[in-house]
N, CA, C and O atoms as a DFTB+ gen file, in Angstrom:
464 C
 N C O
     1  1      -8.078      14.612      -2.144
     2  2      -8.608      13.396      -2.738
     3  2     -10.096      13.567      -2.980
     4  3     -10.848      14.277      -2.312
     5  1     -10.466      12.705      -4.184
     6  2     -12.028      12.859      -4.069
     7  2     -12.731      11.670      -3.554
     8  3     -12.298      10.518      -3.593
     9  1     -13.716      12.012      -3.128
    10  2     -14.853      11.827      -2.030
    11  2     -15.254       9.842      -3.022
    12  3     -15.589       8.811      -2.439
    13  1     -15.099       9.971      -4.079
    14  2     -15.316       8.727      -4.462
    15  2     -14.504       7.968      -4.326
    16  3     -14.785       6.772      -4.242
    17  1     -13.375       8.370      -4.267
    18  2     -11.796       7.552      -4.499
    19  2     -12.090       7.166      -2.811
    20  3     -12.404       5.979      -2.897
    21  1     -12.153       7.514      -1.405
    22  2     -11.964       7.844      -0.272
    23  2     -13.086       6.623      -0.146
    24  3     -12.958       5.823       0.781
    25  1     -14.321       6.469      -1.199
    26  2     -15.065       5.892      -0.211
    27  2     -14.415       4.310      -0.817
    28  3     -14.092       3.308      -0.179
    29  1     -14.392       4.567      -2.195
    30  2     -13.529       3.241      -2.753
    31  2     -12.541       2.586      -1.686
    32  3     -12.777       1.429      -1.337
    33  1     -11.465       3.250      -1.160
    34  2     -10.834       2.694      -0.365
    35  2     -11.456       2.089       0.786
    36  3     -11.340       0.892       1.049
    37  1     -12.124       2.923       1.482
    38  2     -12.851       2.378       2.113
    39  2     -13.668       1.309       2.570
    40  3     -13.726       0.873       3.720
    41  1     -14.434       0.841       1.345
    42  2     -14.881      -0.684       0.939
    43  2     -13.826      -1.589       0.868
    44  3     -13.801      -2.624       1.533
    45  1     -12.718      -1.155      -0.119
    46  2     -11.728      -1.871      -0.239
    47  2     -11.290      -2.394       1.364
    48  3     -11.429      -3.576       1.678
    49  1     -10.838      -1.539       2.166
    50  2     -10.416      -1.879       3.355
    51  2     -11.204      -2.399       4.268
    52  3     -10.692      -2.712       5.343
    53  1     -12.873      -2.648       4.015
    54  2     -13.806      -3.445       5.092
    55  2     -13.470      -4.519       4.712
    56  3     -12.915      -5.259       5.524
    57  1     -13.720      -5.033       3.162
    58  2     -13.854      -6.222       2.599
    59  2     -12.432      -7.050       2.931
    60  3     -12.384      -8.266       3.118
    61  1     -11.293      -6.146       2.965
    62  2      -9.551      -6.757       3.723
    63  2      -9.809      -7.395       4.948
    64  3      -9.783      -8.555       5.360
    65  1     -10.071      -6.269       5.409
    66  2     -10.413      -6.886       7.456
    67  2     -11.821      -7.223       8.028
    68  3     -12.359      -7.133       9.131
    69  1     -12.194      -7.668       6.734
    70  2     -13.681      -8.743       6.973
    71  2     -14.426      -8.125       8.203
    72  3     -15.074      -8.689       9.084
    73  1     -14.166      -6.906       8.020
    74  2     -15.559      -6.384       8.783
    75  2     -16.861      -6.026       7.938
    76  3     -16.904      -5.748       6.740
    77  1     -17.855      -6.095       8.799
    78  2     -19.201      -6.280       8.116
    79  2     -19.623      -4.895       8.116
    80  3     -20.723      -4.716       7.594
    81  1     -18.862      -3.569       8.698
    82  2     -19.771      -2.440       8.560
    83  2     -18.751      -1.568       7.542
    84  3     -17.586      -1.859       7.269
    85  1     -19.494      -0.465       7.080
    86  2     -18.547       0.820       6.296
    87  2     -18.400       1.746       7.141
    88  3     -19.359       2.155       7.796
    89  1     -17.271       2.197       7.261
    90  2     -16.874       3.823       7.660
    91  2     -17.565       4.669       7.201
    92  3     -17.757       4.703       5.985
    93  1     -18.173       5.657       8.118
    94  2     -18.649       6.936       7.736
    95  2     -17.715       7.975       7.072
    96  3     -16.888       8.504       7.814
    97  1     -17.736       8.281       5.967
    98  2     -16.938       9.419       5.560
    99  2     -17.343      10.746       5.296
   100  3     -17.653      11.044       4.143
   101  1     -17.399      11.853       6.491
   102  2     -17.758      12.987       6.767
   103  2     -16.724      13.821       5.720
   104  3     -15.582      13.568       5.337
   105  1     -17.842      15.160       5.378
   106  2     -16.903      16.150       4.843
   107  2     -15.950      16.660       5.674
   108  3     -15.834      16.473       6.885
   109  1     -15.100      17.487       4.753
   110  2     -13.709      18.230       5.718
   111  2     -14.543      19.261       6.387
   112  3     -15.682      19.476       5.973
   113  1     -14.154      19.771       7.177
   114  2     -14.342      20.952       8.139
   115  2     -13.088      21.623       8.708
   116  3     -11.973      21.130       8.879
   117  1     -13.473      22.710       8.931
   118  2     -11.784      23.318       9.447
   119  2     -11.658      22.768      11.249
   120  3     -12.567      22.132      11.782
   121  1     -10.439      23.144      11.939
   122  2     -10.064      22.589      12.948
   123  2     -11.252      23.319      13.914
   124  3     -12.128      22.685      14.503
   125  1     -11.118      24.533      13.940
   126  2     -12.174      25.140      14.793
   127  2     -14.310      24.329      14.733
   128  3     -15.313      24.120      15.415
   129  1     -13.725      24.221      13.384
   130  2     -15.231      23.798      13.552
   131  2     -15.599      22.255      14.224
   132  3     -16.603      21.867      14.822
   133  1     -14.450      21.627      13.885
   134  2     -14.300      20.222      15.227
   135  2     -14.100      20.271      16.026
   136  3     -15.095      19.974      16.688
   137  1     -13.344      20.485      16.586
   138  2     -13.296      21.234      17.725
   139  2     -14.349      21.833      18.691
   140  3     -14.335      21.726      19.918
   141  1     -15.332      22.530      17.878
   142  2     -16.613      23.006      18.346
   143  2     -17.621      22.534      18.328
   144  3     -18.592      23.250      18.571
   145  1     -17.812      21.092      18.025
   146  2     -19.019      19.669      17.736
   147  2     -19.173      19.573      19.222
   148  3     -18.301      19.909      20.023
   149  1     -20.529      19.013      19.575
   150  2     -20.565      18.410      20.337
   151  2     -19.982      17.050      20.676
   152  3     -18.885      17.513      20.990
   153  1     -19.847      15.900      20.844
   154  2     -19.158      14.923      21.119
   155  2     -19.463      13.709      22.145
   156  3     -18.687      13.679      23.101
   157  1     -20.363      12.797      22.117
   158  2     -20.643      12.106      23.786
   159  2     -19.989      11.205      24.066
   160  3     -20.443      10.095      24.342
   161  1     -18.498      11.584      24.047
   162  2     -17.725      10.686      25.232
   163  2     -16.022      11.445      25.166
   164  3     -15.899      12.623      24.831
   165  1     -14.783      10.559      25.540
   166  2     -13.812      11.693      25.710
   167  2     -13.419      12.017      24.572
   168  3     -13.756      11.333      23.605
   169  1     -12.559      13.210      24.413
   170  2     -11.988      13.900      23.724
   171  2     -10.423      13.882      24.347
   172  3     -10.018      14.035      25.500
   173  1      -9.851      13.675      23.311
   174  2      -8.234      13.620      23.488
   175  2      -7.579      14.541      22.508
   176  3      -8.317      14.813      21.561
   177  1      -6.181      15.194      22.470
   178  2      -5.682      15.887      20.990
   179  2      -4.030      15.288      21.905
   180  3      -3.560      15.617      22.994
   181  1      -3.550      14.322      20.854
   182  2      -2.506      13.829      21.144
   183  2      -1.517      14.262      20.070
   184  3      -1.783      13.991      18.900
   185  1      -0.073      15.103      20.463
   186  2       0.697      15.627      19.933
   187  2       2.058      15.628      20.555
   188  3       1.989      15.055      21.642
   189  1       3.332      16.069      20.276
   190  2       4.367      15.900      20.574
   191  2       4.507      16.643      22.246
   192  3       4.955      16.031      23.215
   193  1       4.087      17.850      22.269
   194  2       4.090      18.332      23.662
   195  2       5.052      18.434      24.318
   196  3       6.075      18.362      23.637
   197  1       5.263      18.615      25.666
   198  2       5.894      18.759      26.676
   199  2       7.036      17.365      27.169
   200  3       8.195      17.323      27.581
   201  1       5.751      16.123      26.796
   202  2       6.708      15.289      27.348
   203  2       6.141      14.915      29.059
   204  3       6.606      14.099      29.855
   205  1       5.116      15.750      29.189
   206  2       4.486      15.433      30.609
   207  2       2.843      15.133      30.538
   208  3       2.000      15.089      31.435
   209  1       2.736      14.925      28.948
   210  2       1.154      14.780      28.915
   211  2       1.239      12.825      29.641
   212  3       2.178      12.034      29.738
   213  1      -0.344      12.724      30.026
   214  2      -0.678      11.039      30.610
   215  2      -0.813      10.252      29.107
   216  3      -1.334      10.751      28.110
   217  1      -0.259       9.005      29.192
   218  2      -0.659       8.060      28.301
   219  2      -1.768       8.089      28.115
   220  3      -2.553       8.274      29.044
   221  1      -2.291       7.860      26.465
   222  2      -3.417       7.790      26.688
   223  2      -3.984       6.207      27.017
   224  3      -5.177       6.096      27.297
   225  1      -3.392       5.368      26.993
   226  2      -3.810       4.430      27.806
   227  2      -4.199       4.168      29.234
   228  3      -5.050       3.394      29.673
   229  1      -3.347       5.025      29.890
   230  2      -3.978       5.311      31.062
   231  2      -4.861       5.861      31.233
   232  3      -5.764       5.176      31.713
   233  1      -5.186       7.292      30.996
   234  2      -6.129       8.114      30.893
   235  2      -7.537       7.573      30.289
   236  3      -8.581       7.895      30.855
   237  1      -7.556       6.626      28.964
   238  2      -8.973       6.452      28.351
   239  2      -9.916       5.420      29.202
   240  3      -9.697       4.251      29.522
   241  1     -11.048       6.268      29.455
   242  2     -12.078       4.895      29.931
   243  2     -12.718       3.879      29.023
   244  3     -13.554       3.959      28.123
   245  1     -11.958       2.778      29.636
   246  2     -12.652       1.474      28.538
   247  2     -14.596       1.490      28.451
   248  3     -15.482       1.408      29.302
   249  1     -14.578       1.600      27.363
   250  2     -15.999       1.663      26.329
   251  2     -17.045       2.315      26.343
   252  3     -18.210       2.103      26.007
   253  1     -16.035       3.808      27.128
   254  2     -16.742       5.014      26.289
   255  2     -16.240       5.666      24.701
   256  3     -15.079       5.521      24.320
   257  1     -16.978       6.175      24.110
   258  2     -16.489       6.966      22.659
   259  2     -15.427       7.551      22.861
   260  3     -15.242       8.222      23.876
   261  1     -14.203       7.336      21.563
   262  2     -13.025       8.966      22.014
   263  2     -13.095       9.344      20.746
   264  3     -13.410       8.747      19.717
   265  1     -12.741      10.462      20.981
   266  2     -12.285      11.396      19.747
   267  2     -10.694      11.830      19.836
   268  3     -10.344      12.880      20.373
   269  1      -9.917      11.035      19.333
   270  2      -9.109      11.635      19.485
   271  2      -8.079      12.645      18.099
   272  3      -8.628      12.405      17.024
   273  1      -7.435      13.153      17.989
   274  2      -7.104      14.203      17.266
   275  2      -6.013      14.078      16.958
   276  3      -5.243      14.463      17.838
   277  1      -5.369      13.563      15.750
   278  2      -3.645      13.672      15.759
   279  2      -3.371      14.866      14.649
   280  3      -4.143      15.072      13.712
   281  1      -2.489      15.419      14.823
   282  2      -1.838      16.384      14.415
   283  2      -1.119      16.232      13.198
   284  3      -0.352      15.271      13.134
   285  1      -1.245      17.208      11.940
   286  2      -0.955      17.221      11.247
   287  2       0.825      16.865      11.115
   288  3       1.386      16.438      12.124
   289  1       1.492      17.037      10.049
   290  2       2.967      16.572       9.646
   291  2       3.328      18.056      10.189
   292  3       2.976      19.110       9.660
   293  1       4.322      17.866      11.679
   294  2       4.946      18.878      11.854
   295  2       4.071      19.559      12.947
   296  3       4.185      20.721      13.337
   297  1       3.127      18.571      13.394
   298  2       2.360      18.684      14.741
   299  2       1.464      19.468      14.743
   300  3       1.324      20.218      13.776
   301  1       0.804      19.507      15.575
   302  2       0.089      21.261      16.011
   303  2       0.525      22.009      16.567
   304  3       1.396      21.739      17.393
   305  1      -0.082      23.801      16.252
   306  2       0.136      24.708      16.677
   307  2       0.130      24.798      18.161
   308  3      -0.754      24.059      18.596
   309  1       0.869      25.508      19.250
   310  2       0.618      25.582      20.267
   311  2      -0.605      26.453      20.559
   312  3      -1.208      26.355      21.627
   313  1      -1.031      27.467      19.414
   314  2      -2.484      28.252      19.760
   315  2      -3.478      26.652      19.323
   316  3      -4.459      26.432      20.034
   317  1      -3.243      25.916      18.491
   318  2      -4.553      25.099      18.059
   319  2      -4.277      23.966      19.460
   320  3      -5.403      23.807      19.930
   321  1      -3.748      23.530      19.900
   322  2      -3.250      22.523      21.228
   323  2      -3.969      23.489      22.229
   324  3      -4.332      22.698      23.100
   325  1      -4.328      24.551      22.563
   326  2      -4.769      25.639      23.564
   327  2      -6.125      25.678      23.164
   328  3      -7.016      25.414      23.971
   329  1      -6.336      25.952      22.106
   330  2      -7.858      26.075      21.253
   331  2      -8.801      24.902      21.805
   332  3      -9.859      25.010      22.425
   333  1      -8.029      23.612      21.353
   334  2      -8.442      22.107      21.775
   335  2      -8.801      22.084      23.447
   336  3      -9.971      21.986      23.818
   337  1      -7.933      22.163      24.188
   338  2      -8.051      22.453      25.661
   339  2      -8.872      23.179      25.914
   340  3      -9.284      22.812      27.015
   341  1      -9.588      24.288      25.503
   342  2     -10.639      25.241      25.719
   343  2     -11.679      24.337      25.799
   344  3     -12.560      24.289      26.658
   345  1     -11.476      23.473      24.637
   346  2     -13.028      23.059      24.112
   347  2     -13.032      21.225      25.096
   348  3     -13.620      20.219      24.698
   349  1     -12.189      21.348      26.377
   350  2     -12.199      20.109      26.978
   351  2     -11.546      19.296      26.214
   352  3     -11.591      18.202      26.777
   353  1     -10.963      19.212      25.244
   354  2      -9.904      17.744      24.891
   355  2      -8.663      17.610      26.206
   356  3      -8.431      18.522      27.000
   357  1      -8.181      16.682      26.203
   358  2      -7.130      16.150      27.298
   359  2      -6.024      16.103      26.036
   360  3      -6.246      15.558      24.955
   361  1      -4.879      16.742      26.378
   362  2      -3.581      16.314      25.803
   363  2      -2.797      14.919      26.236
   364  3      -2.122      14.665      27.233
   365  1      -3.178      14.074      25.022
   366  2      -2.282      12.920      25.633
   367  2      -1.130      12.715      24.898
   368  3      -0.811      13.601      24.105
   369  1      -0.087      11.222      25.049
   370  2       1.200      11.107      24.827
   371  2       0.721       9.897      24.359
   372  3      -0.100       9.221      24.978
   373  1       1.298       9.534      23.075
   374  2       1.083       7.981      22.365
   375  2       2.207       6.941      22.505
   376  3       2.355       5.855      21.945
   377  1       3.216       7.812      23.729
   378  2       4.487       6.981      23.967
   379  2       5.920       8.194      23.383
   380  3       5.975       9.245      22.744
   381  1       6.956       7.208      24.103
   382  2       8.340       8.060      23.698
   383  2       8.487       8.551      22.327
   384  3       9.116       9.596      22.162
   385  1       7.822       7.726      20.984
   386  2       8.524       7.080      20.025
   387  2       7.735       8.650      19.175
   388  3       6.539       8.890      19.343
   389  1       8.562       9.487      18.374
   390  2       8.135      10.235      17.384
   391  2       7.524       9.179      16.133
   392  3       8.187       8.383      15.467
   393  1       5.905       9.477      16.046
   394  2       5.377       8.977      15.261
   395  2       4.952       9.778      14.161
   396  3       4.513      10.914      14.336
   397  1       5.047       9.304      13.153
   398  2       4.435      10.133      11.705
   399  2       2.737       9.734      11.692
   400  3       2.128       8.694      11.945
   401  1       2.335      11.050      11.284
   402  2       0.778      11.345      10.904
   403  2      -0.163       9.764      10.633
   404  3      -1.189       9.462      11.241
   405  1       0.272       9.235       9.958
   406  2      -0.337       7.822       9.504
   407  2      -0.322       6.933      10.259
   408  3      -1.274       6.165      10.396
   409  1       1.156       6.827      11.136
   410  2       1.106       5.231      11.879
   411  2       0.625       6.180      13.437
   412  3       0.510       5.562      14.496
   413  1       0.414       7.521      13.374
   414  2       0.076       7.677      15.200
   415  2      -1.507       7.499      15.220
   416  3      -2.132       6.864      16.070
   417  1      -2.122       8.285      13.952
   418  2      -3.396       7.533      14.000
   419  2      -3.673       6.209      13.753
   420  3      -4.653       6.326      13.018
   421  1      -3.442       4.834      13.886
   422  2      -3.053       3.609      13.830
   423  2      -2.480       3.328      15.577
   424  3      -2.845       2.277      16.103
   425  1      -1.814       4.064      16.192
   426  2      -0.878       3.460      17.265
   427  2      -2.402       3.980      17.822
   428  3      -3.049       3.005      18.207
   429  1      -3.122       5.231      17.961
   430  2      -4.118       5.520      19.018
   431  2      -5.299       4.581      18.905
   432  3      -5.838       4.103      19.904
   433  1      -5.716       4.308      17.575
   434  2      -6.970       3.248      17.240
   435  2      -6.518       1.396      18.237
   436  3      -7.226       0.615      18.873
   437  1      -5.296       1.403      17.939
   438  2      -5.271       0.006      18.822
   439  2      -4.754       0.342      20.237
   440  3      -4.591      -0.567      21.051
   441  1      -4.496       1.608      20.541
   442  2      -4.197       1.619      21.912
   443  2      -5.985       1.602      22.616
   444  3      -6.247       1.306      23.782
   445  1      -6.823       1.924      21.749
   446  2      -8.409       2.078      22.625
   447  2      -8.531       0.639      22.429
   448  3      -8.401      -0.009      23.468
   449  1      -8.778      -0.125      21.210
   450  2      -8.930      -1.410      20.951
   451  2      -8.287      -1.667      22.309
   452  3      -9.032      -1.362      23.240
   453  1      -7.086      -2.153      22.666
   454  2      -6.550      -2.562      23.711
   455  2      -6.843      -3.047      24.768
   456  3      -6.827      -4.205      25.187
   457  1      -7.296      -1.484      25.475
   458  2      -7.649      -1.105      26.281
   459  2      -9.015      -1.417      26.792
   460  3      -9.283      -1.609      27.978
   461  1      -9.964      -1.453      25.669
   462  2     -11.200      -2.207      25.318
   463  2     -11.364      -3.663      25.583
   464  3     -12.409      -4.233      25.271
């Protein structure tokens, strides 16, 4: 998509949910290079897994920063899930329910709201 269309939506979607600020819209970067940011508060990479990762509701501290990371269509790699862990992310679980790319980033944004 282009960078104008992205921010278009964008406005579009403050002015919907009557919020008063704009989203920052950063260029792409590859996974390694996010991965390798600094960051000041937690880091999460929530993916299908094991099945023994912590909720991240449990796990997140209310009203510090997260970063959290959802995984492309068809998840992440088990080397990029290892990569992430190097660099301190926590593997969490967004619940039983197999979620698609769009609504898991959506289920993690109101699970912090929440929690908040």
């Amino acid at each position: 998509m282009k960078t104008e269309r992205l921010i278009k939506i964008l406005v579009a979607a403050m002015k919907q949910s009557l919020k008063s600020w704009l989203p920052v819209l950063h260029e792409p970067v590859t996974f390694g290079e996010l991965i390798s940011r600094k960051f000041p508060g937690q880091k999460f990479i929530a993916y299908c897994g094991t099945g023994s990762e912590d909720l991240l509701q449990n796990i997140y501290h209310p009203g510090e920063p997260a970063l959290i990371l959802i995984g492309p269509e068809g998840d992440f790699s088990p080397d990029e899930v290892a990569q992430a862990v190097k660099e301190n992310f926590i593997p969490v679980s967004l619940g039983s329910s197999r979620l698609r790319t769009e609504t898991a980033g959506v289920v993690a944004c109101v699970t912090v709201q929440i929690v908040n």
